[in-house]
C-alpha positions in Angstrom: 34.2 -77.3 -13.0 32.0 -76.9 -9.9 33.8 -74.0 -8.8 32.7 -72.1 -12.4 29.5 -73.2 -12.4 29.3 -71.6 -9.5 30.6 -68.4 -10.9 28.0 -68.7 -13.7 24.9 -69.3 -11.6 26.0 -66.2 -9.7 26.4 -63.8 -12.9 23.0 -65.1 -13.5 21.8 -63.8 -10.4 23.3 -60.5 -10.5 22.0 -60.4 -14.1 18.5 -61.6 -12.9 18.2 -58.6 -9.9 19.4 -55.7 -11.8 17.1 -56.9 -14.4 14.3 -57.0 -11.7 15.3 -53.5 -10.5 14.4 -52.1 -14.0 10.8 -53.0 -13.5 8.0 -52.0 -12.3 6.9 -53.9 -8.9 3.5 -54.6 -10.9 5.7 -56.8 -13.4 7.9 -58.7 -11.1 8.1 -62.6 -12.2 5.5 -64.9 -10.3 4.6 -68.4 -10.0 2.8 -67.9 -13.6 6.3 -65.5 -15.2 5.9 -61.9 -15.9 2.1 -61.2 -14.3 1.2 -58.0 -13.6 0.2 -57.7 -9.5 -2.7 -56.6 -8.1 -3.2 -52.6 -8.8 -4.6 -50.2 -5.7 -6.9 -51.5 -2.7 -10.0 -50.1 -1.7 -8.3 -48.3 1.0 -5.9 -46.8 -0.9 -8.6 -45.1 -3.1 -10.8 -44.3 -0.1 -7.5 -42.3 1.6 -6.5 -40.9 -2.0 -10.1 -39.4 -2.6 -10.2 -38.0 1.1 -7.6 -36.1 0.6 -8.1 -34.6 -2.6 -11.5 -33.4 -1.2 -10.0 -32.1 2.1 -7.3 -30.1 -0.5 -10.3 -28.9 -2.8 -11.9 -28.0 0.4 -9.3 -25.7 1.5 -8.7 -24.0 -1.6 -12.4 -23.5 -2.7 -12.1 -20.7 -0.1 -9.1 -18.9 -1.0 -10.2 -18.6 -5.0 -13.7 -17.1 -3.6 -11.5 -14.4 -1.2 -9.1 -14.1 -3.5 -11.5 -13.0 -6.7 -13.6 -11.1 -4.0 -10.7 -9.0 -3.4 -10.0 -8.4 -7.0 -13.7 -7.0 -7.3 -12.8 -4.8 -4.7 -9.8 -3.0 -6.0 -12.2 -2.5 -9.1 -14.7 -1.4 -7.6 -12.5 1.4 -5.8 -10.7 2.1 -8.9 -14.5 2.8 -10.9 -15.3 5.3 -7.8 -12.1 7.0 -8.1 -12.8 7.5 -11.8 -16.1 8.5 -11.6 -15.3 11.0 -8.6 -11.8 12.5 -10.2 -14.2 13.1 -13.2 -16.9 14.9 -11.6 -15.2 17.2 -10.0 -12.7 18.2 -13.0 -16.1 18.8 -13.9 -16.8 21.2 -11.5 -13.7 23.1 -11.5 -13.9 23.7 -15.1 -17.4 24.4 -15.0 -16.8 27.2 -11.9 -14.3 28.8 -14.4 -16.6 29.5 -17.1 -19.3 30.7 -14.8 -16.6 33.0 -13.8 -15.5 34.3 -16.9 -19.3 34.6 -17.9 -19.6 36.7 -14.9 -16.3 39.0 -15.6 -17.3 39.4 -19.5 -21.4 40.6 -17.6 -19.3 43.3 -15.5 -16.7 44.2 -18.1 -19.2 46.3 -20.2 -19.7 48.5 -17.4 -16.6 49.4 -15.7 -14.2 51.5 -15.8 -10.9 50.7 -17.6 -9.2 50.9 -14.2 -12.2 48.7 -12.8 -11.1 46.5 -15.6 -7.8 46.1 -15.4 -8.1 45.1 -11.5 -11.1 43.0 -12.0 -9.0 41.3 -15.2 -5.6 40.0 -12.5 -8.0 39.2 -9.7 -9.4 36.8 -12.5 -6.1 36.1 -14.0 -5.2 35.1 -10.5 -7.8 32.9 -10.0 -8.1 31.2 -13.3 -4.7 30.3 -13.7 -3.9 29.6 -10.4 -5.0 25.7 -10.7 -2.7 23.8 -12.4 -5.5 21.2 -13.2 -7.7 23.6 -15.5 -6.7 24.7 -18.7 -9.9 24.9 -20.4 -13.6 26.3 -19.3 -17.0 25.0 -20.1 -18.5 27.8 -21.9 -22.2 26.1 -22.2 -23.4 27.4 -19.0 -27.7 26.4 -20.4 -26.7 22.6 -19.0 -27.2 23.9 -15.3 -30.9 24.7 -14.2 -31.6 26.9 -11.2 -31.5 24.5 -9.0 -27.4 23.7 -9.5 -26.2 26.8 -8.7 -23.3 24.9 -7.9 -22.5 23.7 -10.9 -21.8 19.9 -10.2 -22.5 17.7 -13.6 -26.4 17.3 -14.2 -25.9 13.5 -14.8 -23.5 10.6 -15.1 -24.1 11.0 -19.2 -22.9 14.6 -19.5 -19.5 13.3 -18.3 -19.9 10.2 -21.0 -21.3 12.7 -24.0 -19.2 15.5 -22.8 -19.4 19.2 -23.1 -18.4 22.4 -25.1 -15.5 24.2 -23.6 -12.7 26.9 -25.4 -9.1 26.5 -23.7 -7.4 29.3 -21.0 -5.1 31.3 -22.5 -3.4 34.5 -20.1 -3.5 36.1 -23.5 -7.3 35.5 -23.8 -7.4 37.1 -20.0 -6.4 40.4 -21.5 -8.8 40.5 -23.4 -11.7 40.2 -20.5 -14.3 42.8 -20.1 -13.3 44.8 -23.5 -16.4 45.2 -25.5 -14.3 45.2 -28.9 -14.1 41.4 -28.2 -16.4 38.7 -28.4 -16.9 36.5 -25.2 -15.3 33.6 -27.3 -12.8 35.8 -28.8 -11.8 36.5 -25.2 -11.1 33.7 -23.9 -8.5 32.1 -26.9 -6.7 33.8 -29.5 -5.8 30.2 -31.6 -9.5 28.4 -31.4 -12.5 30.5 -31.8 -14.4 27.6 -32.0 -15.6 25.6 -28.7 -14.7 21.9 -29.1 -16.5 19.1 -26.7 -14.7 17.6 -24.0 -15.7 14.2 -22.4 -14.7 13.2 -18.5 -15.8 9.9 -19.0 -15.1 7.2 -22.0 -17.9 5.4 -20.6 -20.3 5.0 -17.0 -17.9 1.9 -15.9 -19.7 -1.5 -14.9 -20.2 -2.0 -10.8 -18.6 -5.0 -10.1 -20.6 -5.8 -7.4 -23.6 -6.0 -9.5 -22.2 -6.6 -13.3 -24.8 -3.0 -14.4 -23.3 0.1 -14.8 -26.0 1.6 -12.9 -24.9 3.3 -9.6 -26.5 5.5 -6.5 -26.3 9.3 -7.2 -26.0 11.6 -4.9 -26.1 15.8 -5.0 -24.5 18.4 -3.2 -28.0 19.4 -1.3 -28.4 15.9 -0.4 -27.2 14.8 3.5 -25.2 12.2 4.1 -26.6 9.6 5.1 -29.0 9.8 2.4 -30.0 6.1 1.2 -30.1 5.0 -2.7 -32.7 6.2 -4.5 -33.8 8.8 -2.4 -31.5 11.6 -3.8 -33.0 15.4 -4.6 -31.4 15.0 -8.1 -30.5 18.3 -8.3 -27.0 17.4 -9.8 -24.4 14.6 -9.3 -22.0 15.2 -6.3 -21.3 11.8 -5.3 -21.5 8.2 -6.4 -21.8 4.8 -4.8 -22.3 1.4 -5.1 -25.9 -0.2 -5.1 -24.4 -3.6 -3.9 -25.4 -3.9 -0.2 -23.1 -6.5 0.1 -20.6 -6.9 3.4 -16.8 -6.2 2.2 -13.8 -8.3 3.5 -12.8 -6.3 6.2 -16.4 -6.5 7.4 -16.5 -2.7 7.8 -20.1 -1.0 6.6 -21.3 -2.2 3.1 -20.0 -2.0 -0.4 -22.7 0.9 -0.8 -21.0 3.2 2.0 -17.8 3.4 -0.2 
């Protein structure tokens, strides 16, 4: 009898500390039964809470370098826009000047004058890959752009009228039975307007889509603001903030 009492008591144990391995150590039987215990000390918080704030400390920094950087890369990517733009401006705009010129001298040449001034411009036109059409609204540059660069940022944004380059429309050149529009294309006789820009993008640095301008008469080291204006050969940021690598400012880009 004693000996399976004994066996009993013992299945009652085992039943008793895999019962008390189940729980949590907040629920384990007390003087009173089944008592929750005592939850966190004081200086558990106090530790807990320290190092929270010496974590938030250490990434506080990283999400300010980290979102620094990205305005960075946008802000090179709005110059790069801006500055492809202007001069696939200027190329195209060179063009037309060109053809202007050559349609000028073709009324008084000789038809073997002609024919040589019409490859040397054949040569030169199509020679550039990157321009296939010409700005034919030569009124938009003054005197003072000889050069012609873009006047403003907005005549890149509201665009310009230009007729496309055809080598057909190059044969054409300098023979007075042909219009100067009827020279340059034989499929659209009518100029359409061609934009560089959908929009004057937004300086990240600032949050305004307002930028330092810069023309081709200016020197280089001129500061914001202090630009002739005579076109727009370069652009830059107005943010005189330091960049990451700590080289020059944001307006030097």
């Amino acid at each position: 009898m004693k000996k399976a009492e004994g066996r009993r008591q013992k299945a009652r144990g085992r039943k008793q500390a895999a019962l008390n391995s189940l729980l949590p150590s907040r629920f384990l039987p007390t003087a009173r039964g089944l008592l929750p215990s005592v939850g966190f000390t004081l200086a558990e918080l106090v530790v807990t809470v320290a190092v929270l704030a010496i974590l938030t400390l250490g990434v506080i920094p990283l999400v300010q370098v980290s979102v620094k950087r990205q305005k960075e890369l946008e802000l090179r990517q709005a110059l790069r826009t801006m500055r492809e733009a202007i001069d696939q401006f200027h190329r195209e705009a060179l063009v037309g000047a060109t053809m202007q010129i050559a349609q000028q001298q073709g009324q008084t040449q000789t038809p073997q004058q002609q024919q040589q001034a019409q490859n040397q411009l054949a040569q030169n036109v199509l020679g550039d890959p990157r321009v296939r059409v010409f700005i034919t609204d030569q009124t938009i540059f003054t005197t003072d752009n000889p050069d012609r660069y873009p006047p403003d940022l907005d005549a890149l944004v509201k665009g310009v009228s230009v007729l496309p380059i055809t080598a057909g429309g190059l044969g054409r050149r300098g023979n007075q039975n042909f219009t100067a529009t009827q020279a340059a294309t034989e499929d659209s006789p009518i100029p359409k307007t061609k934009i560089y820009l959908r929009q004057i993008p937004i300086d990240p640095m600032t949050g305004k889509a307002e930028w330092c301008v810069t023309s081709s008469y200016d020197p280089a080291d001129t500061k914001c603001g202090d630009g002739s204006g005579e076109n727009v050969f370069n652009v830059h940021s107005k943010s005189d903030g330091e960049p990451l690598d700590k080289k020059g400012k944001y307006s030097d880009w």
